[in-house]
FISE-555487 format. One record per residue (C-alpha): residue in three letters; x, y, z. Coordinates in steps of 0.05 Angstrom, whole numbers, plus 5000, padded with zeros to 4 digits. Layout:
FISE-555487
<atom><code>Ala</code><east>X</east><north>Y</north><up>Z</up></atom>
...
This chain:
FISE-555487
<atom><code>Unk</code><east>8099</east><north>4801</north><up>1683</up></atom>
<atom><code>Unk</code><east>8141</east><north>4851</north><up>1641</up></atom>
<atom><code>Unk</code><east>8136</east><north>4925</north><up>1656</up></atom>
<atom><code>Unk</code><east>8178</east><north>4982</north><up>1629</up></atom>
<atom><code>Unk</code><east>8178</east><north>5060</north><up>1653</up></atom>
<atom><code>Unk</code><east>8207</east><north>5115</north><up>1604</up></atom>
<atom><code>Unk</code><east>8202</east><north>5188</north><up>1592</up></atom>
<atom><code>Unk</code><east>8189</east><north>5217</north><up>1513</up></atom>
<atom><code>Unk</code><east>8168</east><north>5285</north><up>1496</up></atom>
<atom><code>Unk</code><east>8110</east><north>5276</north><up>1454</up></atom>
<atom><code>Unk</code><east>8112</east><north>5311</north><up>1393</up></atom>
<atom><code>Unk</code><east>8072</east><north>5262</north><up>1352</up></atom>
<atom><code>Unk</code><east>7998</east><north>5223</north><up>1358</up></atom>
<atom><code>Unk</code><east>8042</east><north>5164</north><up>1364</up></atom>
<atom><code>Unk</code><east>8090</east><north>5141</north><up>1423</up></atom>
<atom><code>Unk</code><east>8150</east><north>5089</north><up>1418</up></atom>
<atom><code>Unk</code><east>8145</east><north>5038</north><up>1460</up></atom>
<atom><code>Unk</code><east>8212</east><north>5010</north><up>1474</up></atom>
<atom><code>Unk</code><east>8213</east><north>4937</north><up>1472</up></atom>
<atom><code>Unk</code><east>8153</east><north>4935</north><up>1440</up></atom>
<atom><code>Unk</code><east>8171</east><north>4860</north><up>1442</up></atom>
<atom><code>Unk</code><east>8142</east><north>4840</north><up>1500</up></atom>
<atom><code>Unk</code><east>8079</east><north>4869</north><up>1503</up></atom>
<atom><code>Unk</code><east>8052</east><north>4850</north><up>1431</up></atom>
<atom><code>Unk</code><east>7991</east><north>4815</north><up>1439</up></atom>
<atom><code>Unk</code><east>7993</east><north>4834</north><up>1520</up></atom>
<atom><code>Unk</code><east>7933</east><north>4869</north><up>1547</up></atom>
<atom><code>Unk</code><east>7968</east><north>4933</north><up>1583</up></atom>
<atom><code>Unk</code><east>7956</east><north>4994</north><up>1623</up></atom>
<atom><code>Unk</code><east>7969</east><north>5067</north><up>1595</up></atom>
<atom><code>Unk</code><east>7986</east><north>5126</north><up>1648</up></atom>
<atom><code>Unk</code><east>7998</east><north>5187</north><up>1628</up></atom>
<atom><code>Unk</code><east>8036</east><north>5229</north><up>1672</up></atom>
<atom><code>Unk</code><east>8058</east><north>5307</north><up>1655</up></atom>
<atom><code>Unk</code><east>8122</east><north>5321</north><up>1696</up></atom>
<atom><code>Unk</code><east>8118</east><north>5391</north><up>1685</up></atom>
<atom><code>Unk</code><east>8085</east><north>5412</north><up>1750</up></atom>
<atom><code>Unk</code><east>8058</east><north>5475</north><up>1730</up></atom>
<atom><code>Unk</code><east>8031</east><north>5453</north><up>1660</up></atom>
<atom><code>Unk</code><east>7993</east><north>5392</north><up>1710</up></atom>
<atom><code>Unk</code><east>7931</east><north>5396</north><up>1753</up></atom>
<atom><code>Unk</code><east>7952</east><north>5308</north><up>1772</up></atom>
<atom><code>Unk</code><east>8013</east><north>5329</north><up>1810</up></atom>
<atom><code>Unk</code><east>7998</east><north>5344</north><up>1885</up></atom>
<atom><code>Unk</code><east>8043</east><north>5360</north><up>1929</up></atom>
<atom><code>Unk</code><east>8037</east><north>5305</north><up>1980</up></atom>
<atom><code>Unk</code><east>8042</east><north>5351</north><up>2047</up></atom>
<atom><code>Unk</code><east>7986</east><north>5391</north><up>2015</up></atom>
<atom><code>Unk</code><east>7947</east><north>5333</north><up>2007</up></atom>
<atom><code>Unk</code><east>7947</east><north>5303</north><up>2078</up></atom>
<atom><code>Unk</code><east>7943</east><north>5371</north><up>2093</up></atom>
<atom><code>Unk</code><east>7865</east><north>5379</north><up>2062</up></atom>
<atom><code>Unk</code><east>7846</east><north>5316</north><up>2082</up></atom>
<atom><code>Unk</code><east>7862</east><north>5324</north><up>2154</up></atom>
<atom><code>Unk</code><east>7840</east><north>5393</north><up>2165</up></atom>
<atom><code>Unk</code><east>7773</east><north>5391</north><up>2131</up></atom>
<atom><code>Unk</code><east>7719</east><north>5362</north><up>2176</up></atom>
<atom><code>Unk</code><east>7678</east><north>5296</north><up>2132</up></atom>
<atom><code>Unk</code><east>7615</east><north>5282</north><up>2155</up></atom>
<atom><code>Unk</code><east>7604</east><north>5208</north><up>2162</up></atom>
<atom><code>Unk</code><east>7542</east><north>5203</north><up>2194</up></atom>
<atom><code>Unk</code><east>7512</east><north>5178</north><up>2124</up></atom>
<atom><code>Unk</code><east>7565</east><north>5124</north><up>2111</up></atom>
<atom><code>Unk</code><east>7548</east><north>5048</north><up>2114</up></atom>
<atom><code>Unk</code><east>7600</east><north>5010</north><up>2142</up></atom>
<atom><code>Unk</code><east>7605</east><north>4942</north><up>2129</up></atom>
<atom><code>Unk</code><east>7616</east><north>4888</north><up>2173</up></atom>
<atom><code>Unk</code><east>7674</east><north>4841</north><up>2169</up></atom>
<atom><code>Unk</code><east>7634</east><north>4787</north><up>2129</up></atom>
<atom><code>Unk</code><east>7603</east><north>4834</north><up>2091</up></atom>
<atom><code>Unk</code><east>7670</east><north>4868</north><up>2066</up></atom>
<atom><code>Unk</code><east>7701</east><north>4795</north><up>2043</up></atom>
<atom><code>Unk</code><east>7628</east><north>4769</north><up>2013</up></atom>
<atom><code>Unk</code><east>7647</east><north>4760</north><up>1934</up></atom>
């Protein structure tokens, strides 16, 4: 497996993708990511995140949980 990771400002509807190469023909995976933080609603800071999940009470008294065979059945 090839991967690549690069930052462009996109200014265009169309995105060089360096080494292009390697991935013709390749069935691939887009994300992507604005690393502006206040221009993005993705970025979370990650304190803040454990932060709501631990402080908010879940109620799990609806949830199914599956057994161990029942989890690995394919």
């Amino acid at each position: 497996m090839y991967a690549t990771e690069f930052q462009t400002v996109i200014s265009e509807p169309y995105i060089f993708i360096p080494n292009y190469e390697n991935f013709k023909g390749h069935e691939v995976r887009v994300v992507l990511l604005d690393i502006d933080k206040k221009n993005s609603n993705l970025v979370i800071d990650k304190e803040d995140f454990f932060d709501r999940i631990t402080k908010e009470p879940k109620n799990i008294n609806n949830i199914k949980f599956l057994s161990r065979d029942e989890a690995n059945e394919r």
